[in-house]
C-alpha positions, -999 to 999 in steps of 0.1 A, spaced: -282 312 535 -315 297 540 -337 279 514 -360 297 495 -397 296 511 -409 270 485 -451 272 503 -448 309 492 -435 304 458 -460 279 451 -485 306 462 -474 328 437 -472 305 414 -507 292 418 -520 332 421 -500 338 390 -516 313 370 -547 322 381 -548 357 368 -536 339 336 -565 318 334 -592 352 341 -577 371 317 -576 344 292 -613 336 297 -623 377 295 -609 386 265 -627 385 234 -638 357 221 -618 356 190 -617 322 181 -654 312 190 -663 338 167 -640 324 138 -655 289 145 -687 300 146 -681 316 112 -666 287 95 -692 262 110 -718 285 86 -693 287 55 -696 245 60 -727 242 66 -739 266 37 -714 246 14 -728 214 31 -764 228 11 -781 236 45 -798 269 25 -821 240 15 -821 214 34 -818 230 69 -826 268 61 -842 275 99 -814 263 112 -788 279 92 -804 316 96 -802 309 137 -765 308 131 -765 333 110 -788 353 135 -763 343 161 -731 353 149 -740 386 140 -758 392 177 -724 380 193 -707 408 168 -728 434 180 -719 425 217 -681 420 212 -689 451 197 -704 464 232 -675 446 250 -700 417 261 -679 392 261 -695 364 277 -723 370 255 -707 372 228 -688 340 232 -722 321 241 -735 336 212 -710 326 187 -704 291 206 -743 288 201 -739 298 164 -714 267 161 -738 243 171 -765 252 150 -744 260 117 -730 225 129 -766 208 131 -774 221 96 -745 210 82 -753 174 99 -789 180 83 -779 185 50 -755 158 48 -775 136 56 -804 150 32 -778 147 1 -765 110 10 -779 80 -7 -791 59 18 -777 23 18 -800 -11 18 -835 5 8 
């Protein structure tokens, strides 16, 4: 019996991951969404209503236009969205932080 065609599996294998990797990446973006969300709760927590408030209602703004295109089935939109939302809720948490710190030496 001859050995199995090892350049072929490793085809399929390769192919097989692939379509792995596509469908992982055009799904719904779930978790961007929940981190976008939780990046808000922390930054809202973190004061950023008052210390950072443009920057809080972007995220805010951001997360709710990546729900209305996961909505649509937009998905890369939707995950740009909510990965932008992150960033800013993220900033504004940064923001206020560092608006409610005492600063040291002065």
């Amino acid at each position: 019996m001859p050995p199995p065609n090892r350049p072929t599996s490793r085809w399929l294998l390769v192919a097989l991951l692939c379509g792995l990797l596509a469908a992982g990446c055009a799904g719904a973006p779930a978790q961007q969404m929940s981190d976008a969300r939780q990046a808000i709760r922390a930054a809202e927590q973190a004061g950023a209503q008052q210390h950072a408030p443009e920057l809080l209602a972007e995220a805010q703004q951001l997360v709710e236009r990546a729900r209305v295109n996961l909505q649509k089935g937009e998905y890369r939109q939707a995950r740009d969205d909510a990965d932008l939302a992150r960033e800013k809720a993220i900033e504004a948490r940064r923001l206020s932080e560092a608006a409610t710190t005492p600063s040291s030496g002065s």
